[in-house]
C-alpha positions in Angstrom: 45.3 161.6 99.3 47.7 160.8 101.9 51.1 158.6 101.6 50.3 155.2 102.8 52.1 153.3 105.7 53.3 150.1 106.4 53.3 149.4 110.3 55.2 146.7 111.3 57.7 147.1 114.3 55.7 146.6 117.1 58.0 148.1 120.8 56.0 145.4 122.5 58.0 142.3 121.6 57.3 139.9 125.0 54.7 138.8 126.4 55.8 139.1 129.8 55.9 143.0 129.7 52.9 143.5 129.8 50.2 144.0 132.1 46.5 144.5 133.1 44.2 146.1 135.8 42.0 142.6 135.5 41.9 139.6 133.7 39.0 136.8 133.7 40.3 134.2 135.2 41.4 131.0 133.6 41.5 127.4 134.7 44.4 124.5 136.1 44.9 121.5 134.1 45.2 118.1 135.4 49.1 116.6 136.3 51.3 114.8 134.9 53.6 112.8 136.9 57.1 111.2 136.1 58.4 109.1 139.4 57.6 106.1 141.4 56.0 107.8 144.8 52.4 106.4 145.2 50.7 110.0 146.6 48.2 111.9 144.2 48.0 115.1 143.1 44.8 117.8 142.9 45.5 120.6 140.9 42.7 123.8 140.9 41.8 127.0 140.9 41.0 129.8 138.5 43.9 130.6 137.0 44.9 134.7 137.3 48.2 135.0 135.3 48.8 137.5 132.7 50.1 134.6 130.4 50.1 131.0 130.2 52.5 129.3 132.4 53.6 125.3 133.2 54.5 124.6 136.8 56.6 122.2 137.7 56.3 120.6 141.4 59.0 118.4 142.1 59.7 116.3 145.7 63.1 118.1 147.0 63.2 116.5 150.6 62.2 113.1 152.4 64.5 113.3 155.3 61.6 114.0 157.7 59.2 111.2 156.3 58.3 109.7 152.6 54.7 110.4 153.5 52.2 114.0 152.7 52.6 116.2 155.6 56.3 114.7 156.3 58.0 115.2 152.5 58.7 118.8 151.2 58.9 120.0 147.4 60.1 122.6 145.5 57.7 124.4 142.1 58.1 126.3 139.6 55.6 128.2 137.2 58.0 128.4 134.4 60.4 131.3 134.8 63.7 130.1 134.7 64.0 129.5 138.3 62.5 128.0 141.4 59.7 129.9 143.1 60.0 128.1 146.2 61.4 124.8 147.7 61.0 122.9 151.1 57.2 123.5 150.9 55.9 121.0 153.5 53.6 118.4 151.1 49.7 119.9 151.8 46.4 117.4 152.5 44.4 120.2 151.7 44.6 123.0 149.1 47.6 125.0 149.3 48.2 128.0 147.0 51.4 129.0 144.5 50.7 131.7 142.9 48.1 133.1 140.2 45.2 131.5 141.8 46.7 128.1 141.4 46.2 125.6 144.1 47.6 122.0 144.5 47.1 119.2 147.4 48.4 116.1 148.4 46.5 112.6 148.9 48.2 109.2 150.2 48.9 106.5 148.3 50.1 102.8 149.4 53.0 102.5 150.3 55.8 105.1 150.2 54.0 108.5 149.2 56.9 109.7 147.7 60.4 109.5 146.1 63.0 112.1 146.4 62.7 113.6 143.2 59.0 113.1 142.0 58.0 115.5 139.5 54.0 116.7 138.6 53.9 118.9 135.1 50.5 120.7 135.1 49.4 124.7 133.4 47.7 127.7 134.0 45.8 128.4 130.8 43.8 131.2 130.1 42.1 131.9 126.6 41.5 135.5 127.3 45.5 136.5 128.3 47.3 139.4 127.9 49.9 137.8 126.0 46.9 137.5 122.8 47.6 140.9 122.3 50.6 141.1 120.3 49.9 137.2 118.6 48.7 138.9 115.1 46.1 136.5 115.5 42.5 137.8 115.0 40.8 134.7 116.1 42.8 135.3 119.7 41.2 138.0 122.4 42.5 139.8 125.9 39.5 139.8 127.8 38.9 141.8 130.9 37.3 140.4 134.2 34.2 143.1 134.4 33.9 146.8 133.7 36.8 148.5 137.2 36.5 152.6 135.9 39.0 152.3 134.3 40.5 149.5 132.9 43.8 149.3 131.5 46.6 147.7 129.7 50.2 148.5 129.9 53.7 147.5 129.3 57.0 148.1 130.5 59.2 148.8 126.9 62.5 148.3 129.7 64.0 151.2 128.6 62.6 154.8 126.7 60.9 154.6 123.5 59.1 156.8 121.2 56.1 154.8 119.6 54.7 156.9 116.8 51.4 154.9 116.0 49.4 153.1 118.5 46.5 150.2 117.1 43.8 148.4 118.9 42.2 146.0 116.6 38.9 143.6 116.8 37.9 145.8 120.1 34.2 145.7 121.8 34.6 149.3 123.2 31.4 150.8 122.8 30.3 154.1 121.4 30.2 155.5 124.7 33.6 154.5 125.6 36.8 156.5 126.3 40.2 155.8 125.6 43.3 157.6 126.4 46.9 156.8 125.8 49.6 157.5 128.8 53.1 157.5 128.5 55.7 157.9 131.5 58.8 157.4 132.8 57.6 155.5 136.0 55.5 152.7 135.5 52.8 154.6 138.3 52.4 157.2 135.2 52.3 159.9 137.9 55.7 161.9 137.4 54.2 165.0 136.3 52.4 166.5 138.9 50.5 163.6 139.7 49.5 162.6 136.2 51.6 160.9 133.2 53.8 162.8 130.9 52.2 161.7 128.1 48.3 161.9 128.0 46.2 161.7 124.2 42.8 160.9 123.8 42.0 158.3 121.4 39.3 158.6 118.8 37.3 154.9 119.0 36.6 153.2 115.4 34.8 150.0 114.9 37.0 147.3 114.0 40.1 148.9 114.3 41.7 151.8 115.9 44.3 153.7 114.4 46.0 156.7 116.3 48.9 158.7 115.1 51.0 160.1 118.5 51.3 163.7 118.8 53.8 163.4 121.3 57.6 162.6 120.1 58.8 162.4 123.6 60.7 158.7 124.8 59.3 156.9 127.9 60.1 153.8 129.1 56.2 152.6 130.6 53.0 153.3 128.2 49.4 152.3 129.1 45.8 152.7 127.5 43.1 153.2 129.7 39.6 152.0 129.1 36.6 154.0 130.6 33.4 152.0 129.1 30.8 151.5 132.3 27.8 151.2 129.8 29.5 148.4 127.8 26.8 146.0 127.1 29.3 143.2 126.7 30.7 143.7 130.7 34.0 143.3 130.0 36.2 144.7 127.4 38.4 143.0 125.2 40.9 143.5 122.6 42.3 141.2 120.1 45.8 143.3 119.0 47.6 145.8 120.7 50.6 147.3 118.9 52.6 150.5 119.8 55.7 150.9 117.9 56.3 152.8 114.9 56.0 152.6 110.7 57.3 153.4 107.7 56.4 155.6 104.7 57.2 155.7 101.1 58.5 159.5 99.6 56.0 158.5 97.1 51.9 158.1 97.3 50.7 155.2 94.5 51.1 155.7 90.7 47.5 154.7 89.9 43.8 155.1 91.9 44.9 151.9 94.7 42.1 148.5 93.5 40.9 146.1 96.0 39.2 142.9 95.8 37.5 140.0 97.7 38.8 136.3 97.8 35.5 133.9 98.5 36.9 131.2 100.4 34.7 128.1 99.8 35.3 124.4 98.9 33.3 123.0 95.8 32.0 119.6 94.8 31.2 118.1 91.7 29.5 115.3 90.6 30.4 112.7 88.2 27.0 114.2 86.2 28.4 117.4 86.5 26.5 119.2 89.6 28.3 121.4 91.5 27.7 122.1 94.9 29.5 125.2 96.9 30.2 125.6 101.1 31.2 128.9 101.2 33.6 129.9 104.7 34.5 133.6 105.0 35.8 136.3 102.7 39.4 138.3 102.4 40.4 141.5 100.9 43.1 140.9 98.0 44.9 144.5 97.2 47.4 144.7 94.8 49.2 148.0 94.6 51.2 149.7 92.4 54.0 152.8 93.1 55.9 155.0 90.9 59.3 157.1 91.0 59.9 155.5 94.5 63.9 156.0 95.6 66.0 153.0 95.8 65.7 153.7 99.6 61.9 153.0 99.5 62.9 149.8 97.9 65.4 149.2 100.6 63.3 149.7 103.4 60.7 147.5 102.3 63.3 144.6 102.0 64.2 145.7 105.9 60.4 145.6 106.5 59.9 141.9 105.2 63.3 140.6 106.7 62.0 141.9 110.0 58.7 139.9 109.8 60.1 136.7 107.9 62.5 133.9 110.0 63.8 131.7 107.7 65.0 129.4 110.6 61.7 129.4 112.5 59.6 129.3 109.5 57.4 132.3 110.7 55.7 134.9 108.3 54.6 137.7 110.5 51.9 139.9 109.5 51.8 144.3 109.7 49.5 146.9 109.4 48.8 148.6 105.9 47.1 152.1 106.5 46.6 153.0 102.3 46.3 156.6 103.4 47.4 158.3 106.0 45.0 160.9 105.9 42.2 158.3 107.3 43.9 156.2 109.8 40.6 153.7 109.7 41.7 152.5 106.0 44.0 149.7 107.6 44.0 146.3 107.8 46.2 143.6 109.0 47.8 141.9 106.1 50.5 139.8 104.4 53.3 140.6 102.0 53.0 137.9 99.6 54.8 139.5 96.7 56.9 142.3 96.1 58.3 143.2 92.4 60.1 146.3 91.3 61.7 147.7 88.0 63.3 151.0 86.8 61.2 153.5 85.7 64.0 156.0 85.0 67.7 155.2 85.5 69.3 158.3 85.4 67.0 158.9 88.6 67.6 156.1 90.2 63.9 155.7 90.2 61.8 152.7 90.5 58.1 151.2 90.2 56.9 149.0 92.8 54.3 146.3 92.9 53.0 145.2 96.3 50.6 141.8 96.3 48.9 142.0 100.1 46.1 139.9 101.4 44.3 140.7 104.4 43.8 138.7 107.5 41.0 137.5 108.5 39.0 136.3 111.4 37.2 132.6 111.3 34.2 134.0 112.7 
């Protein structure tokens, strides 16, 4: 039996790193305005951006006129800066960016105010930035079946990821998947092709693959090769790439698992019960022994790396129980970790982990 792993620090850490060949598109919500202008505002489109964004529009000019087609603004989708200002104020749709459109209608009396503002977003469910959420109820979802389809990211500088996961996929059984890594982000710099190329062995569920390569590179991609897929698209609800870390010792006992029934129960006042069952969860409680007082360190590092006291956030990792089958992972929580000597002279120490698995609503 192989060592077990804990995988947990993911290279792919924003949201805006990352990038995809296609992405079904998403939709503009409606504005809100702050200022005393009378014009109205028509937000549309189908939304194209990797990740949510909030635009800001705001009136930056009325010295040629107060009214649409005389005022100018300035917008913003969110980055830190303005995109653009002394945009003439449109009658009929004019586009930002992303697919996002925006027009003008008159109002009575003064169309606009110098510094009129309109707060709308570009939402899309299926965006690239549901990837690295650890939430299994949230999906990337491409816009069709392009030979190939891809996801990549720019690390900004070069890493070496030593495990790569794709969880709650719909690649089908006839699908390939191949893992690039390069040092430009066209993944052509050796002799036309990446520097890194591994084929990926497709799971159900959950995809685990173990790098061969050890070699740092600064732009990593997996491409997606599926033209039979039933579903039309592909989609995929995590993406990490990063690496792990693993105990000198394997368990000190055969590993148990269990299942949590979550359901609510009712009881009557003449004692009927009545049960609504919801979903199920994996409970695994496991035991080490003779593990170094480095082991025990590096779990503290592990769970001070997921936990933010300040923010409140409890981040969830990977636990693959053996190594030697990479499919025998799940996404879980730590939620308690107790150790004791087993032999002081040794420094040596037995380790119980309480881990519960997380689930999907659906």
């Amino acid at each position: 039996m192989g060592k077990p792993r804990f995988i947990y620090a993911n290279m792919i850490t924003d949201e805006d790193d990352l990038s995809v060949y296609s992405l079904r598109p998403g939709m503009v919500t409606s504005a809100i305005k702050e200022g005393t202008g009378s014009a109205l505002i028509a937000t549309q489109g189908n939304y194209t951006g990797t990740i949510d964004r909030e635009y800001t529009v705001e009136i930056d000019s009325i010295a040629g006129g107060a009214e649409v087609g005389q005022a100018t603004f300035k917008w913003s989708d969110g980055t830190g800066s303005w995109n653009a200002s002394g945009v003439t104020t449109p009658s009929s749709p004019t586009t930002l960016n992303n697919g996002v459109q925006i027009s003008f209608a008159s109002g009575s009396g003064a169309d606009f105010a110098l510094g009129d503002q309109w707060f709308f977003k570009g939402v899309n469910l299926f965006n690239a930035g549901n990837l690295i959420d650890r939430n299994r109820d949230t999906r990337y979802r491409s816009n069709g079946l392009t030979d190939p389809e891809y996801i990549a990211v720019d690390l900004g500088s070069a890493q070496a990821p030593t495990v790569l996961i794709l969880q709650d996929h719909n690649v089908s059984f006839g699908g390939t998947i191949i893992l690039e890594g390069d040092s430009a982000a066209t993944f052509d710099s050796d002799g036309g092709a990446a520097e890194v190329i591994e084929a990926v062995s497709r799971d159900s569920g959950i995809i685990v693959h173990y790098l061969t390569s050890a070699s740092p590179y600064r732009y990593w991609r997996v491409k997606f090769t599926d033209a039979g897929n039933p579903d039309g698209y592909i989609e995929i609800g995590e993406w990490f790439l990063g690496t792990y870390f693993q105990p000198s010792r394997s368990y000190g006992r055969t590993p148990s698992k269990g299942l949590e029934m979550i359901f609510q129960r009712n009881e009557t006042r003449h004692g009927l019960l009545k049960h609504r069952y919801f979903n199920k969860r994996k409970i695994m409680p496991f035991e080490f022994t003779f593990l170094t007082l480095a082991d025990i360190q590096a779990l503290e590092t592990m769970i001070d790396a997921l936990n933010d006291q300040e923010t409140g956030e409890m981040a969830a990792f990977w636990f693959n129980e053996d190594s030697a089958y990479p499919a025998s992972s799940w996404l879980v929580n730590l939620y308690g970790m107790e150790w004791q000597h087993e032999d002081c002279a040794d420094a040596r120490y037995r380790l119980t982990l309480e881990l519960q698995e997380v689930i999907t609503a659906t």
